[in-house]
N, C-alpha and C positions, 0 to 999 in steps of 0.2 A: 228424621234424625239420622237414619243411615246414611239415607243421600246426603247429609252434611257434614257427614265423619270422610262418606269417598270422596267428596271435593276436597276435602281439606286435605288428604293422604293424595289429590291428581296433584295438588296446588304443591304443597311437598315433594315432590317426584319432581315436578318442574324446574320449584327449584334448586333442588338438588341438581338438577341435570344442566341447567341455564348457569349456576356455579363453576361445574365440573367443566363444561366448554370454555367458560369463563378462564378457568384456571390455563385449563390448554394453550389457548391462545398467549396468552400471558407467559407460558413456560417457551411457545413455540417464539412470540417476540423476542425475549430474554437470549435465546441459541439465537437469531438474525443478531441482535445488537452486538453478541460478541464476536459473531463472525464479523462482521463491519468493522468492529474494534481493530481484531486481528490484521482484516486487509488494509484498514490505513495501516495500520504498523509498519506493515509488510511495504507497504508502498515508500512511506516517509526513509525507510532502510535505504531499497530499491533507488531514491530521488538523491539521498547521501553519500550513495555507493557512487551513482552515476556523475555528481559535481565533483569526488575526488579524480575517476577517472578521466575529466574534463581540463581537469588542474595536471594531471598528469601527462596527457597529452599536448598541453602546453609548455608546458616545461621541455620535455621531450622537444617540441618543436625547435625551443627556443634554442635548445641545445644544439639541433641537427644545425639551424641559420646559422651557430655562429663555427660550426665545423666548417660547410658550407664555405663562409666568408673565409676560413681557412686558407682552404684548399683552393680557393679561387686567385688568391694571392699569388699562389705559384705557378697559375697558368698563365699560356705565354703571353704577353703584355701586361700582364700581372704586377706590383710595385715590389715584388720579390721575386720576378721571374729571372732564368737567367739570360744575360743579353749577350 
């Protein structure tokens, strides 16, 4: 009868214990997922951030080409150069 009182209080301890790790892991998954949450975020920003400076750079370009085409007009043989 003792000896089936102390199993029963190992069996209890167990799982108590096989819970409590249980829970751990469960708390420690829960911190990874929302760090992963956080780094796409961070990322999706990052990918948004970088297609407007991609737009802006082209722009910018298109701007410089048509300076460019400008100023080329006035160099010598140019169709506004002077003759």
């Amino acid at each position: 009868r003792q000896d089936e009182a102390r199993r029963e209080r190992r069996r209890l301890a167990q799982e108590m214990m096989e819970q409590q790790l249980k829970e751990e892991q469960e708390a420690r998954l829960s911190n990874e997922e929302t760090k992963i949450r956080e780094q796409e975020a961070k990322l999706a920003a990052l990918e948004r951030r970088e297609m407007q400076l991609v737009q802006s750079l082209k722009s910018y370009q298109g701007e410089q080409r048509e300076v460019l085409e400008e100023l080329e007009a006035f160099l010598p043989g140019g169709p506004n150069s002077a003759r």
